[in-house]
N, CA and C of each residue as an Amber inpcrd file, in Angstrom:
protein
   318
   0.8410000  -1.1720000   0.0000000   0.0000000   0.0000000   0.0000000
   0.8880000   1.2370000   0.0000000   0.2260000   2.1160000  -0.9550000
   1.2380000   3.7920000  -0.8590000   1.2610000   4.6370000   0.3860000
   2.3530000   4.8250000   0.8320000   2.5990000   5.7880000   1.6520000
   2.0940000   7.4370000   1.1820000   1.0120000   7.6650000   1.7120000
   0.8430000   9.2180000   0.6420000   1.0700000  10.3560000   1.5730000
   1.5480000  11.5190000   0.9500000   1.9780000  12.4100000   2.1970000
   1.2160000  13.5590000   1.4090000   0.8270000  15.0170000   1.7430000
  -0.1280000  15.8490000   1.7980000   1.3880000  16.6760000   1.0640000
   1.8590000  17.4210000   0.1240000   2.3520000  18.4560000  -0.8540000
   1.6670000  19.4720000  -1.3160000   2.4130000  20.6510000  -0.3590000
   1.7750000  21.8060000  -0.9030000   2.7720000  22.6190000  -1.0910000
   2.9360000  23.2890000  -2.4460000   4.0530000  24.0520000  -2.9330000
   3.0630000  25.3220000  -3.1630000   2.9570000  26.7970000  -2.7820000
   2.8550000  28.0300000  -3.0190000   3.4950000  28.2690000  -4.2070000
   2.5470000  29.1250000  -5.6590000   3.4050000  29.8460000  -6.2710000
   4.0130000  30.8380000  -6.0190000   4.6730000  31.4700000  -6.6170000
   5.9770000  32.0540000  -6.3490000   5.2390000  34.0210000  -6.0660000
   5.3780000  34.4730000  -4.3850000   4.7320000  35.6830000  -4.5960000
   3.6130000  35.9840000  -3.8050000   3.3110000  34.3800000  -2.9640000
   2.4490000  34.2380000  -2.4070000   2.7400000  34.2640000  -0.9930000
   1.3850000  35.0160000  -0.4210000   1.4680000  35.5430000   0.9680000
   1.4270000  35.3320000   1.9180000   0.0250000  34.3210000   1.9950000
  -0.5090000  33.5260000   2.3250000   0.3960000  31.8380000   3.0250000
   0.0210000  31.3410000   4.5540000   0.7470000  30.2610000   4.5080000
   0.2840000  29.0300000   3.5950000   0.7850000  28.2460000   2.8300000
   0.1830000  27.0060000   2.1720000  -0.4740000  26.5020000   2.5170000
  -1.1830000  26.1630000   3.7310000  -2.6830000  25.5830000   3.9980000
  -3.7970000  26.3340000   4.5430000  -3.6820000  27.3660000   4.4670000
  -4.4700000  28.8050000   3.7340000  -4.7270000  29.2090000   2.0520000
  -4.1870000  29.0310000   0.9780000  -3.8380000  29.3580000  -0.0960000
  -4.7690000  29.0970000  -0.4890000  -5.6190000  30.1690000  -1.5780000
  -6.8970000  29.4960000  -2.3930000  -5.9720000  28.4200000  -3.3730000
  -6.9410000  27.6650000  -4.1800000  -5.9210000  26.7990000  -4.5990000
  -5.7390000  27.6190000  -6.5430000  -5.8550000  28.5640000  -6.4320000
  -5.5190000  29.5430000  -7.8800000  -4.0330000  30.1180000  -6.9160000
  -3.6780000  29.8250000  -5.7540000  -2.3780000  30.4240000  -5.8140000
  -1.4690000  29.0600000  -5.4990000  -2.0820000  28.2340000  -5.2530000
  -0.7270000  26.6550000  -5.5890000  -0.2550000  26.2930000  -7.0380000
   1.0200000  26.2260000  -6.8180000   1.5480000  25.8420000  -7.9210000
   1.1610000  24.4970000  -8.1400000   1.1230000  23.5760000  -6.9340000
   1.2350000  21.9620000  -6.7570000   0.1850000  21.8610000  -5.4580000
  -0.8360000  20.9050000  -5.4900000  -1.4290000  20.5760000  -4.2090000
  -1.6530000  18.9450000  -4.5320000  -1.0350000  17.8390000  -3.8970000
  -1.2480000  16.6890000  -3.8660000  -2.5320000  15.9410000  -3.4420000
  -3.3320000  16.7540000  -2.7220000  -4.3590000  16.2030000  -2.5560000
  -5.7070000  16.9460000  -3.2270000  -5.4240000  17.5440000  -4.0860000
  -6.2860000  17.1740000  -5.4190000  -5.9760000  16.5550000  -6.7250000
  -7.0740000  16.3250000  -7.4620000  -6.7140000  14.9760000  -8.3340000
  -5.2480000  14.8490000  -9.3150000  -4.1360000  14.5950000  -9.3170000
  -2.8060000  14.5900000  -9.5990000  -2.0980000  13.6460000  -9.1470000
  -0.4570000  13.9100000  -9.5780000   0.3260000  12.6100000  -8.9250000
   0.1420000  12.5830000  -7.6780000   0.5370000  11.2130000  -7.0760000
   0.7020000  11.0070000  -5.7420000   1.7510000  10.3390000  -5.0880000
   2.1000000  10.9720000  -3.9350000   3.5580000  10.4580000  -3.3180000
   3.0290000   9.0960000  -2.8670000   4.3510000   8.4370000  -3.4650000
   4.5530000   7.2870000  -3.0420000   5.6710000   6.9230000  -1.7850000
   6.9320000   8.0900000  -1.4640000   7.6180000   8.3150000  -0.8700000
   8.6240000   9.4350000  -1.1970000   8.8270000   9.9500000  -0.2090000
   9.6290000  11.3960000   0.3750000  10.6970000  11.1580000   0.9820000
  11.3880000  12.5340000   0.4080000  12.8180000  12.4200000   1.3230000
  13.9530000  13.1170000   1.2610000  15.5390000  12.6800000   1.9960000
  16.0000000  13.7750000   1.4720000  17.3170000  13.1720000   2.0730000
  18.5450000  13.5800000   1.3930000  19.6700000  12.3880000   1.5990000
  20.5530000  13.4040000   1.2690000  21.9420000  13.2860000   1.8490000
  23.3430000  14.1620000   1.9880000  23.5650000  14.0350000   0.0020000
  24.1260000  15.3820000  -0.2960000  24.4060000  15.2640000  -1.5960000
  25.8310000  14.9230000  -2.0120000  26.6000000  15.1470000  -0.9120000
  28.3930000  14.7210000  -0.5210000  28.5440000  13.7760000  -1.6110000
  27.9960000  12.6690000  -1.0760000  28.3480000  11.5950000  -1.4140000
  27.6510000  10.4910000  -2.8420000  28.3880000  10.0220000  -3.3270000
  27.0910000   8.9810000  -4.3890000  26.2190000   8.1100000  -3.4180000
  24.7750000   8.4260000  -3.3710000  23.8530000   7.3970000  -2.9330000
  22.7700000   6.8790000  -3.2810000  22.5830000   5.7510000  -3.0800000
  21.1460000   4.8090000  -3.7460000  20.2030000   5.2910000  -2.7940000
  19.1580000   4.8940000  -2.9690000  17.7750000   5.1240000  -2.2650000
  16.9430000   4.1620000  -2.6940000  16.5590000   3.0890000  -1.8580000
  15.8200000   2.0910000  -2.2230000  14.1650000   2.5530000  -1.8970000
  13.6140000   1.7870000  -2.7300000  11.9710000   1.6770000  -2.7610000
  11.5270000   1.3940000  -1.8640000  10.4290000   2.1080000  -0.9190000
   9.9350000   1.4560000   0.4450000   8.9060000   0.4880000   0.0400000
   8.6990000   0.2970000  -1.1060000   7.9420000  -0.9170000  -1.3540000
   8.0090000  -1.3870000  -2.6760000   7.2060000  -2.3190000  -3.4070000
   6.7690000  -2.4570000  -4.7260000   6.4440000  -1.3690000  -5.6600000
   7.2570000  -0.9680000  -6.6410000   6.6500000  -0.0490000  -7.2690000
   5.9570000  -0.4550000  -8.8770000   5.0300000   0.0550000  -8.5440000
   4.0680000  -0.0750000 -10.6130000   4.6380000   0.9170000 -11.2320000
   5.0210000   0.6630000 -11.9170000   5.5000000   1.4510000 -13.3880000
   4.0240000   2.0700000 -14.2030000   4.0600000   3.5210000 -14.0580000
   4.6680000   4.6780000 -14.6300000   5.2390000   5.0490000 -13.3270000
   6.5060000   5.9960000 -13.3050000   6.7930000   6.8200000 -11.7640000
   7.1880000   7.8330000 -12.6630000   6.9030000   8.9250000 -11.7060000
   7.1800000  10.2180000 -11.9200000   8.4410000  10.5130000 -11.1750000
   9.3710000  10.9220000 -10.8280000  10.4900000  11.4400000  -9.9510000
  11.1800000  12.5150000 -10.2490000  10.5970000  13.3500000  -9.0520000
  10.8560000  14.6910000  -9.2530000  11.9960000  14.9320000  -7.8940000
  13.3930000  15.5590000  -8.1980000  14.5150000  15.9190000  -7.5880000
  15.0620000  17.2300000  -7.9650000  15.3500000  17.1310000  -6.1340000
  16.0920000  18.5680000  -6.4350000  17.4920000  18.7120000  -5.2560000
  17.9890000  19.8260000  -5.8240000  19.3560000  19.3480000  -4.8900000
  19.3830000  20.5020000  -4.6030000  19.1420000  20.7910000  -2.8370000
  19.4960000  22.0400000  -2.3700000  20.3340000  22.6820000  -2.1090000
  21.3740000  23.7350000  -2.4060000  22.4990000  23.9930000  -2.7240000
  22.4220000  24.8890000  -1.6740000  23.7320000  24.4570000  -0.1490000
  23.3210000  24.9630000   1.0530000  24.0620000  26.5400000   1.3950000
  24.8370000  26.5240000   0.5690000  25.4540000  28.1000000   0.3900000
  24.5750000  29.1250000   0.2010000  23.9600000  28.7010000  -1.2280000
  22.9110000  29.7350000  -1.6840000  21.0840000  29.6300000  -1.0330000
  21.0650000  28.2090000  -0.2810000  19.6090000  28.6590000  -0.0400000
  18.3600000  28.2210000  -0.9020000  19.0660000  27.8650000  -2.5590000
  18.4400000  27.9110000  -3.3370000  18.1620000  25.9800000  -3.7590000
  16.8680000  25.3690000  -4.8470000  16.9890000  24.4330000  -4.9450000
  16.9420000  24.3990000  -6.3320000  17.6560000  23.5230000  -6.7090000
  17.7040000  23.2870000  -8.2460000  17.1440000  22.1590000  -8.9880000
  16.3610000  22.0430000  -9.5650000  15.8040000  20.6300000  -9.9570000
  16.8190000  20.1970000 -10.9150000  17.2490000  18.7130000 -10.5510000
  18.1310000  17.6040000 -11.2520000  17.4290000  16.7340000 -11.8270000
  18.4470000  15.6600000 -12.9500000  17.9440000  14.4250000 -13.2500000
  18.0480000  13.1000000 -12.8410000  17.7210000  12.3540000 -12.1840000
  18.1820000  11.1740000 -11.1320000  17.8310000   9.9060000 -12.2150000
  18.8820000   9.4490000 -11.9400000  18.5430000   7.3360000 -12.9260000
  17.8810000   6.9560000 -12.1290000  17.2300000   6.1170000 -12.3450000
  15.6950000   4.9710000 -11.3730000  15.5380000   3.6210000 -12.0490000
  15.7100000   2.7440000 -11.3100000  14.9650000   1.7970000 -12.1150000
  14.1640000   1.2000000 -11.0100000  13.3310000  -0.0400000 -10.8710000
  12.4340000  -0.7970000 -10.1360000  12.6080000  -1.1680000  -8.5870000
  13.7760000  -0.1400000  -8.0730000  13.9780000  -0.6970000  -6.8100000
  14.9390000   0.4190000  -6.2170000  15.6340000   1.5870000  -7.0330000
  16.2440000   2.7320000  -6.0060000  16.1690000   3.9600000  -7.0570000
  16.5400000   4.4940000  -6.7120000  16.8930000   5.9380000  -6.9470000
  18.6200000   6.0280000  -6.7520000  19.4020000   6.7230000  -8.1010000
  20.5400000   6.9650000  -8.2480000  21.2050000   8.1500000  -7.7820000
  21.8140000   8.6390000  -7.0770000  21.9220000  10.1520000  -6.8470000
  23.6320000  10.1400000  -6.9710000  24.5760000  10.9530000  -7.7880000
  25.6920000  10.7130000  -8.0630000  26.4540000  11.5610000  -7.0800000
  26.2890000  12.3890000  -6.3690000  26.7120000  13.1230000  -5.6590000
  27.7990000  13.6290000  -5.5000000  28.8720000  14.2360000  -4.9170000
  30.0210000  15.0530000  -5.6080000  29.7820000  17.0950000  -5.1610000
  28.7790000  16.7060000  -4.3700000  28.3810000  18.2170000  -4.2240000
  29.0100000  18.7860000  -2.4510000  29.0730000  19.5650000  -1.7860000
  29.4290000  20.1640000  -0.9080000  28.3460000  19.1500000   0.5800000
  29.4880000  19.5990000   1.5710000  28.4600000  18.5370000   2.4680000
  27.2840000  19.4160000   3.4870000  27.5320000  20.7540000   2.4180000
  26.1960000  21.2950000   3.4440000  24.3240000  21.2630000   2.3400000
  25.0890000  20.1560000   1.2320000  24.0690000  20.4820000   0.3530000
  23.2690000  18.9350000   0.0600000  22.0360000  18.9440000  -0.1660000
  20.9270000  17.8670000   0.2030000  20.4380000  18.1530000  -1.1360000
  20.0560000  16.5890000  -1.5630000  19.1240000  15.9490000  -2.4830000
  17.7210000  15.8470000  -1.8940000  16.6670000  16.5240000  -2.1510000
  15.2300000  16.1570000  -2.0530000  14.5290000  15.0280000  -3.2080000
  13.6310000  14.1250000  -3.0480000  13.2450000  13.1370000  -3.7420000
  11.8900000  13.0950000  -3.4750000  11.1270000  13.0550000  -4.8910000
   9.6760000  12.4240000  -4.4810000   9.2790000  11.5840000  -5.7780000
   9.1030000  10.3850000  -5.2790000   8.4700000   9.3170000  -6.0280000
   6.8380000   9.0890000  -6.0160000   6.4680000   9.5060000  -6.9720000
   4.9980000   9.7840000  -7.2840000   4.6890000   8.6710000  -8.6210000
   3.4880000   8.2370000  -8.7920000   2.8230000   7.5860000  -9.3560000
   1.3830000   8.4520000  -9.7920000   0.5840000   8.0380000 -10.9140000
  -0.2930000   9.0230000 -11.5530000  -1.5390000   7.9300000 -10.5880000
């Protein structure tokens, strides 16, 4: 069974806290009809690391990453390899800086 977790991303400008937000100012709200997390997370970017599947996954997956770059504050969306059982993250980046991960299914 999916682990589903509640995603709410504010567009950009917005004033309002995210579970206040009409939903004409979310960029992303997971709990209306859209992808859904299958699992979350977030792992040192230092280093090369796998990330295994907390369960069975059905094919289509969506995987959306980003690597927070801890100098600037800022997050950058990356491209991560996947196949049926982890997540690839090549890492090589500073050790104050973190990979975010979300494995979603439609």
């Amino acid at each position: 069974m999916p682990i589903e977790h509640a995603l709410v991303i504010a567009k950009k400008g917005a004033t309002d806290d995210v579970e206040n937000l009409a939903p004409k100012d979310r960029a992303f709200d997971s709990r209306f009809p859209c992808l859904k997390i299958l699992q979350a997370g977030k792992v040192s970017a230092e280093n090369p690391v796998n990330v295994n599947f907390d369960g069975v996954v059905a094919f289509p997956l969506v995987i959306l990453a980003f690597l927070y770059v801890g100098s600037t504050g800022e997050y950058e969306p990356i491209d991560v390899e996947f196949d049926s059982t982890k997540l690839y993250f090549d890492g090589g980046e500073t050790a104050d800086d973190l990979y975010y991960y979300f494995i979603c299914y439609a």
